[in-house]
C-alpha positions as CSV (number, residue, x, y, z in Angstrom):
1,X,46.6,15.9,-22.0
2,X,46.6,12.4,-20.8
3,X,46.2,13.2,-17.4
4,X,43.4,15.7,-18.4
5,X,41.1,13.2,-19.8
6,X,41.8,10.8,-16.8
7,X,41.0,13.3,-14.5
8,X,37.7,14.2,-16.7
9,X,36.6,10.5,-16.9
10,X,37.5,10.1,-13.0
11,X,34.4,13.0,-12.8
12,X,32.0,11.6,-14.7
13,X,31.9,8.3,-13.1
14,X,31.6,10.2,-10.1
15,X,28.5,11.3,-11.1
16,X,24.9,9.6,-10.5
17,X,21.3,10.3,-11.1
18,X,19.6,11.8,-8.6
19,X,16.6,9.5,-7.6
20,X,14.4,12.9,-7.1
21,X,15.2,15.5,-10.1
22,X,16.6,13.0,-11.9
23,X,19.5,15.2,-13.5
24,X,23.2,13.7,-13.4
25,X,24.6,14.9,-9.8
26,X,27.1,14.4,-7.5
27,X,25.1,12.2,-4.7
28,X,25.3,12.7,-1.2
29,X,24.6,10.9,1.9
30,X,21.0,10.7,2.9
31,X,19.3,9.6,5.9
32,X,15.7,8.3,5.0
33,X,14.5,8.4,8.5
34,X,16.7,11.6,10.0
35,X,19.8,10.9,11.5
36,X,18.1,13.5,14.6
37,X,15.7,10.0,15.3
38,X,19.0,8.1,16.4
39,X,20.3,10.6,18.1
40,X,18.0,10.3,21.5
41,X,20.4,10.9,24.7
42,X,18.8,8.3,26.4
43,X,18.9,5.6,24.3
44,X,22.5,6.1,23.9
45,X,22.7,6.1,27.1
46,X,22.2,2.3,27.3
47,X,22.9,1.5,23.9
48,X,26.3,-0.8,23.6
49,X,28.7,1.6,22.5
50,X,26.6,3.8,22.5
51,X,25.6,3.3,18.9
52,X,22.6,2.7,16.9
53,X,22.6,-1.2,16.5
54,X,20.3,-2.8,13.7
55,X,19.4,-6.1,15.3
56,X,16.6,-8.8,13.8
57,X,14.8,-11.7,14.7
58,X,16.8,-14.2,12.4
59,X,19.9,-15.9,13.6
60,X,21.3,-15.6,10.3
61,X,21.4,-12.1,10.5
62,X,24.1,-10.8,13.0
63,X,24.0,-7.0,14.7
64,X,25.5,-4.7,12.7
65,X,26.0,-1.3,14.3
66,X,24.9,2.0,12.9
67,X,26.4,4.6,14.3
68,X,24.9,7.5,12.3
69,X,21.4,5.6,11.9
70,X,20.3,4.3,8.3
71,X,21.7,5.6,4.9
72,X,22.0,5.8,1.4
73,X,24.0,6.9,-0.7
74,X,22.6,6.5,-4.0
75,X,19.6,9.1,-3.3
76,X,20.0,12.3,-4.1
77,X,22.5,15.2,-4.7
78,X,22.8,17.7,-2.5
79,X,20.0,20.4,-4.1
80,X,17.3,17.8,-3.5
81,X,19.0,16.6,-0.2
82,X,17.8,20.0,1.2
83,X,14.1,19.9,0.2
84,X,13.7,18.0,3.1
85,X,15.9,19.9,5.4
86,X,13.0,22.2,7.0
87,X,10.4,19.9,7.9
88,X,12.7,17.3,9.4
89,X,14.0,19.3,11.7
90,X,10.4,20.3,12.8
91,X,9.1,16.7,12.6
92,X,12.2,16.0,15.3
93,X,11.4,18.8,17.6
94,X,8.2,18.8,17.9
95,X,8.1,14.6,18.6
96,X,10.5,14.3,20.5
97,X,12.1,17.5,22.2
98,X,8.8,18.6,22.5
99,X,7.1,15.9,24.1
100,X,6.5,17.1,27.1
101,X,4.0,19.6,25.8
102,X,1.9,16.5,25.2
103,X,-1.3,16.7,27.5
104,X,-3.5,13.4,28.4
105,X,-6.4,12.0,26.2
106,X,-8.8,10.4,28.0
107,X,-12.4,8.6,26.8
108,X,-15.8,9.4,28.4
109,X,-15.0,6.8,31.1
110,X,-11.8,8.5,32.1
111,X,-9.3,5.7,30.9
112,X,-5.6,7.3,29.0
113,X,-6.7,6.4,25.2
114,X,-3.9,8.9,23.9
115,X,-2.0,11.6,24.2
116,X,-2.4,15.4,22.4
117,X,-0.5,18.6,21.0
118,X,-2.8,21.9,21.3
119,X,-1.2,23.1,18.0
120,X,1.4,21.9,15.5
121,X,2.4,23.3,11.5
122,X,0.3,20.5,9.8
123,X,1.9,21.9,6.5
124,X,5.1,21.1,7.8
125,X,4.6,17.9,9.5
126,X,2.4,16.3,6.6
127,X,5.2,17.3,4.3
128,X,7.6,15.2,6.7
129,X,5.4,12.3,6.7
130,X,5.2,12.2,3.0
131,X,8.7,13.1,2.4
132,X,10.2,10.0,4.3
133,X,7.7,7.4,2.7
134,X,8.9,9.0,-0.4
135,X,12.4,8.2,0.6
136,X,11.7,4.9,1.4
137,X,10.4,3.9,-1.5
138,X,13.3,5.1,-3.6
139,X,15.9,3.6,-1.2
140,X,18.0,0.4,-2.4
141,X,18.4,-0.5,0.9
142,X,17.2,-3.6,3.0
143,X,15.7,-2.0,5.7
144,X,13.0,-0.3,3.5
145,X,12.3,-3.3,0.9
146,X,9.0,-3.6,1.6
147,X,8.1,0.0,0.7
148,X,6.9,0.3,-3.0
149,X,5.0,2.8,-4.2
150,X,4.6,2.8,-8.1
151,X,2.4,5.5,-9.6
152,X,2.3,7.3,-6.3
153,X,6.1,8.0,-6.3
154,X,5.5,10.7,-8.9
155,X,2.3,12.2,-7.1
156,X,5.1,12.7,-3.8
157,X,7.8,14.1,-5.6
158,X,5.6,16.8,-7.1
159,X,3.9,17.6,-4.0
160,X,7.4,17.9,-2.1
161,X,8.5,20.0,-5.3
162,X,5.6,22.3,-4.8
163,X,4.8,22.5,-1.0
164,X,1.7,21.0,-1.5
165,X,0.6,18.7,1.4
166,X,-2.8,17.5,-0.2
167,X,-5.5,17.1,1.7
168,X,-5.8,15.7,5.0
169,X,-7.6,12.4,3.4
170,X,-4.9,11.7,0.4
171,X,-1.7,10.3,2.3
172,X,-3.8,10.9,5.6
173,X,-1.8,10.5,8.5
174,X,-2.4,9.2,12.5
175,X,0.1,8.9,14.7
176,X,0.3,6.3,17.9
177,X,2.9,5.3,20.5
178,X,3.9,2.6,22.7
179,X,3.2,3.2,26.2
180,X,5.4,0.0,27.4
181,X,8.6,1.6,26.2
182,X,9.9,4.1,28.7
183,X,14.0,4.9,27.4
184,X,15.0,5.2,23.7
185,X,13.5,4.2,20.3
186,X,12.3,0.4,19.0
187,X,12.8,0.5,15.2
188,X,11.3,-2.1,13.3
189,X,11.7,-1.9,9.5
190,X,8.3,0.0,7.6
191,X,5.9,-2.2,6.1
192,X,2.7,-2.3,4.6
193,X,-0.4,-3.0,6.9
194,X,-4.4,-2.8,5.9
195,X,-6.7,-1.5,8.5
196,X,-10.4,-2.7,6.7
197,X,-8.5,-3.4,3.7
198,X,-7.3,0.6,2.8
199,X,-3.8,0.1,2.5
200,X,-1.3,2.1,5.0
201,X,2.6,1.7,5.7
202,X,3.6,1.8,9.3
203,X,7.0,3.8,10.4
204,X,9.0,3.9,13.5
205,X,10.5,7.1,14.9
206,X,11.7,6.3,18.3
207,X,8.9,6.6,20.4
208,X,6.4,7.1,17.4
209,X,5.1,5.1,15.1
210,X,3.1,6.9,12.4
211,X,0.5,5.2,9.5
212,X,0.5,6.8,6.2
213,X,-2.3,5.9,3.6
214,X,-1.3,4.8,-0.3
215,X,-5.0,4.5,-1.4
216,X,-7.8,5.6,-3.2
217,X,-10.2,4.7,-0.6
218,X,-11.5,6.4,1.5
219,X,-9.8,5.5,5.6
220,X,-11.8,3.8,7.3
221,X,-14.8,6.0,9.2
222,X,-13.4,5.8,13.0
223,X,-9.8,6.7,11.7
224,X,-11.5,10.4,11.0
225,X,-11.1,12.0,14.0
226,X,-7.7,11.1,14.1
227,X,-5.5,12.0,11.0
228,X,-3.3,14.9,10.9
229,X,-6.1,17.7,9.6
230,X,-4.7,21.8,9.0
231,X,-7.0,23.2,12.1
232,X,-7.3,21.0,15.7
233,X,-5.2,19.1,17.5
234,X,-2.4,16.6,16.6
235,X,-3.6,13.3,18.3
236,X,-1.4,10.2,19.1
237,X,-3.3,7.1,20.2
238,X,-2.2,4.6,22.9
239,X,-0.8,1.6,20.9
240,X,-0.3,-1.5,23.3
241,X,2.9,-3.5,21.7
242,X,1.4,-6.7,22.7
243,X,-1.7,-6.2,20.2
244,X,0.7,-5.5,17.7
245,X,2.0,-7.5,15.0
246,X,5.7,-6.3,15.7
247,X,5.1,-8.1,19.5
248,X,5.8,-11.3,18.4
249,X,9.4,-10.1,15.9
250,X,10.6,-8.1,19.2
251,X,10.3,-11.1,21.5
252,X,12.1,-13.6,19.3
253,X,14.7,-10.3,18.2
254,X,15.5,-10.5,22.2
255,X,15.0,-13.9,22.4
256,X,18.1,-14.5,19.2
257,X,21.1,-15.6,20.9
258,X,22.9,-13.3,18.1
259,X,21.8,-10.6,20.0
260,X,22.5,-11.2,23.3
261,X,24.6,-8.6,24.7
262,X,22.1,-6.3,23.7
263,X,19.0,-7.3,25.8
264,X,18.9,-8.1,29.6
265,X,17.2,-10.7,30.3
């Protein structure tokens, strides 16, 4: 009997609340960005190890490797685990394995200003977008602390719940990419930026960054053409790294001596 109640107390403390239904569950391991993103062959090609590495700017802060990218564990169970199942793997296939379907976008003048899909599921890669800002927010861990969300956590989880992908201009969505990085992804951790003072968080997938908007107001008039919409084209704009606000963390992340063995000078 003894044993009974030992083994019945061992299973409750086993169990959590799920961050997404919020019922008592077993939890399992989640990815917040998909493991798939870490998993280029030609980053792990050069990577040391060939593992996933989490490197910063601050000598404090020594590499810590990541083989199986970034996780959490107190998420979700397994049930709510697999919502997001479908549209990751089409977010990861269509932006990266798919890549070279891209065709050239060029202005008036003829100069590269971005690159362009003919077609894409914009149900399923909206739902993606929203899904891993979702994640993000709910995560405990470092790499996401600057994603908070507050009223709009509940608006996402319904919308996942539901299929719904709003419309194009609540969480709207445009995409860039760095043309200066040729092999393998540059993660830098998401953070909130303001383009004419409507708030967006900024994500890196690889070779992808993508802005999603937590705002009322309306993106800014110029953005239009560009956010994921259900008919058209899916549009990624040129993004120079050196205009960026990461340009200046990257250089002193390869300048940290902590970090040496993973850049070549």
């Amino acid at each position: 009997m003894l044993n009974y109640d030992i083994k019945c107390i061992w299973a409750r403390s086993d169990m959590q609340k799920c961050k997404f239904c919020g019922r008592e569950r077993r939890l399992v391991k989640s990815h917040v960005i998909p493991r798939s993103f870490f998993e280029i062959k030609a980053f792990h090609q050069k990577a040391p190890k060939k593992a996933l590495s989490i490197v910063s700017d601050s000598e404090k802060l020594k590499p810590m490797r990541r083989p199986v990218g970034i996780y959490d564990i107190q998420l979700f169970c397994k049930n709510c685990e697999n919502k997001f199942n479908r549209c990751d793997d089409y977010a990861f296939k269509l932006l990266n394995e798919n890549r070279d379907l891209r065709k050239v976008l060029r202005n008036e003048n003829g100069r590269v200003f971005g690159q362009y899909y003919d077609t894409y599921n914009y149900d399923l890669l909206k739902l993606f977008f929203m899904s891993v800002l979702l994640r993000a927010s709910l995560s405990g861990d470092f790499f996401f602390q600057h994603v908070n969300l507050g009223p709009y956590t509940e608006i996402l989880k319904e919308a996942i719940d539901s299929c719904g992908t709003e419309q194009p201009e609540n969480f709207a969505v445009f995409l860039t990419y760095y043309a200066q990085i040729k092999s393998g992804p540059v993660i830098f951790p998401p953070a909130p930026q303001r383009i004419e003072n409507v708030k967006f968080y900024n994500f890196h997938l690889g070779r992808v960054i993508f802005f999603i908007k937590v705002d009322k107001r309306s993106i800014p008039f110029w953005l239009t053409p560009f956010i994921l919409k259900p008919k058209g084209k899916l549009i990624l704009i040129k993004h120079d790294l050196r205009e960026c606000s990461a340009y200046e963390v990257l250089k002193r992340t390869i300048n940290n001596p902590a970090n040496s063995k993973y850049f070549i000078n």
